[in-house]
N, C-alpha and C positions, 0 to 999 in steps of 0.2 A: 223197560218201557216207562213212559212218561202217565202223568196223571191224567183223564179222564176227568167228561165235566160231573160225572156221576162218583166220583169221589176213587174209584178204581183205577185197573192202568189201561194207557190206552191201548190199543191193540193196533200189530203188526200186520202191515201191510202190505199183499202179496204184490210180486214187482211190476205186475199188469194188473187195469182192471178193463173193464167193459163197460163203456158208456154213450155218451152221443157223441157221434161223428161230426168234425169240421166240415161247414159247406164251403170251406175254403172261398170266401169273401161271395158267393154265391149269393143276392138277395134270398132274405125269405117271403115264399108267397105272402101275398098283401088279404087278409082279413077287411073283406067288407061288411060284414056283420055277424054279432056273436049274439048266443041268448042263452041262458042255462032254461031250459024246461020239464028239468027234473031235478029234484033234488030229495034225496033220502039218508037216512041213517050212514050209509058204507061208501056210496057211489053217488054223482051227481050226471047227468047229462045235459051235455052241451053241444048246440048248432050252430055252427060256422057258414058261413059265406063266402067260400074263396075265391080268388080271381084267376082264370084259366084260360088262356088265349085272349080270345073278345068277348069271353061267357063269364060265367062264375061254375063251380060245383060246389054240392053241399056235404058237410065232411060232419060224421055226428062223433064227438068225443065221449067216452066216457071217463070222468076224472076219479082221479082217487088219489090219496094221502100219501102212499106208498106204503111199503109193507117191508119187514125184515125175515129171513129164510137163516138157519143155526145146524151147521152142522156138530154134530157134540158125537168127539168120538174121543174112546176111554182106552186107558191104558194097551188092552187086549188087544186092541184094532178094531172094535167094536163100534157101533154109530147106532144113534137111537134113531127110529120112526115113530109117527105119531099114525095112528089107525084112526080115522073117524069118517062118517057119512057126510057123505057133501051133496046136499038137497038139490043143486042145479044138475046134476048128472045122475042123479038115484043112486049113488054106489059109494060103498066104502072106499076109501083111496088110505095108501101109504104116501108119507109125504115128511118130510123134516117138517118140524119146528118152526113155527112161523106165525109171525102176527103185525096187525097194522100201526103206523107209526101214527102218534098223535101230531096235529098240526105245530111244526115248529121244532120238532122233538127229534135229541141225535139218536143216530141209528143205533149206535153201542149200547148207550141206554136202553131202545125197544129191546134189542137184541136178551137182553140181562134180564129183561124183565122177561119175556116172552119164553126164553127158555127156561126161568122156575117155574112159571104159570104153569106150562103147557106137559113139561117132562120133567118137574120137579128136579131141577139139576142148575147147579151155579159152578161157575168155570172163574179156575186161577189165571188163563192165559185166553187170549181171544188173538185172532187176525184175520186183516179184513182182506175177502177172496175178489171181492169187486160187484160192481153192481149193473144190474140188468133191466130192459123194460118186455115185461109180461106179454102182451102184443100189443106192438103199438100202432097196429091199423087202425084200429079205434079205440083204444084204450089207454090212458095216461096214468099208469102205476111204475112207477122204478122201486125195484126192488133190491134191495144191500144183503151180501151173503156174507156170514161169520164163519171161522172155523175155531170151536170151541173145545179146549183142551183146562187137564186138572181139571177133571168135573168130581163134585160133590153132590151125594142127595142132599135135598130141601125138601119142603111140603109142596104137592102140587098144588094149584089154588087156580080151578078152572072157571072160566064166566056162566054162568048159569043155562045158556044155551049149548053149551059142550059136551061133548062125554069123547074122551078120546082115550084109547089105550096104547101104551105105550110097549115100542118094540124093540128089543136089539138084535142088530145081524151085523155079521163081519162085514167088514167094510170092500174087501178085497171079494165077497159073496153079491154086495150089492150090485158093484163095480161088472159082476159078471152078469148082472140081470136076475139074481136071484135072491130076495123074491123082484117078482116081475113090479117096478112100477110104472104107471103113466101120469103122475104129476108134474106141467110142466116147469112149476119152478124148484121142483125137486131136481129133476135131470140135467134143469139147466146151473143148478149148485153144485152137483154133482160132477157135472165137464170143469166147472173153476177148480172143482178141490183138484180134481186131478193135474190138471196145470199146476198149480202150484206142488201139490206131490211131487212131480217131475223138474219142477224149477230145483225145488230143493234138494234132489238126490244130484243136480249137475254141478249144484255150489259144493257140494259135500264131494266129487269128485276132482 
C-alpha cells in the first residue's frame, strides 16, 4: 500500500463501492430558489424551490459534512461496538465507531483519528468498504466505511460530551443479530463488510 496524505498507508479498496447513481445525461431538476434557515453547530438546513411540472415543490435539506463509520476487527474475529446514549431516540444504541469529517478533510484521516478517540485502537492496515448516504430524502450526509485491521491499544481520548463504552462481539455473532443492533449506519457497514468478506473468499478460490 502506497502513502496516505496523513503520513500512513493508504488503504485498500474494496472492488465495489456505493455511491450516487448516473442520471445517464438525464437533466437535473432546475432549483428556483435556495436559503439556508438554519444553521448550527452539526447540521445546517436548507430550502429549496424546485421546478415540477408548471409548479414548483419545496424540498427541505438537511446538510452535513459527512461522517466516517470503522469496522475494527482483531485477530480473533472479534469487532469492537461503541455503547452510548443517543439523546434524539432516548436509547443506548450499539453502533461501530464513527465520527464527523471536518470540512475539507480525507476520510482515512477522520477514520484514524476517529477510531483512537472513540475505541482507543490504531490499525496497521485499513481498506476502504465504500461509501453510503444516511437518508437522503432529506438529508445530505455521505458516510465512508473502513475496515480496520492490526489494531493496537492507544489512549482513548473522548470529546467531553461522550461517555461511550466499549464492546467486543464475534463478528460471525454480530453477523447473526446477536447482539441485536438497530443503527442504521452500522447495518449498513455491516452489508459492505460482508460483500467484501465474500468478494475475497472468491479471489482466494
Amino acid at each position: 500500500m502506497g502513502a496516505g496524505r496523513d503520513g500512513g498507508a493508504t488503504p485498500e479498496r474494496a472492488p465495489h463501492s456505493v455511491g450516487p447513481q448516473d442520471r445517464q445525461g438525464t437533466p437535473l431538476p432546475e432549483v428556483l430558489s435556495s436559503r439556508i434557515v438554519y444553521s448550527g453547530a452539526v447540521v445546517s438546513l436548507r430550502v429549496d424551490e424546485v421546478r415540477a411540472g408548471s409548479g414548483s415543490v419545496t424540498r427541505e435539506v438537511v446538510e452535513h459534512s459527512g461522517a466516517v463509520v470503522m469496522v475494527a476487527l482483531d485477530d480473533a474475529g472479534r469487532v469492537v461496538l461503541a455503547r452510548q446514549f443517543r439523546h434524539a431516540v432516548s436509547m443506548d444504541l450499539l453502533e461501530f465507531p464513527a465520527g464527523g469529517l471536518e470540512p475539507g478533510e480525507d476520510p482515512l484521516v477522520a477514520a484514524r483519528r476517529e477510531l483512537r478517540e472513540e475505541a482507543g485502537l490504531v490499525a496497521d492496515g485499513w481498506v476502504f468498504l465504500g461509501s453510503f448516504f444516511s437518508s437522503p430524502g432529506f438529508l445530505h450526509e455521505e458516510l465512508h466505511a473502513f475496515l480496520a485491521k492490526g489494531l493496537r491499544a492507544a489512549e482513548q481520548d473522548l470529546d467531553e460530551d461522550e461517555d461511550i463504552e466499549t464492546v467486543w462481539v464475534g463478528l460471525d455473532d454480530l453477523m447473526r443479530g446477536a447482539p441485536a443492533v438497530s443503527d442504521a449506519k452500522t447495518l449498513a457497514t455491516l452489508l459492505l463488510l460482508q460483500r467484501h468478506l465474500a468478494l475475497e473468499r472468491d479471489l482466494e478460490t
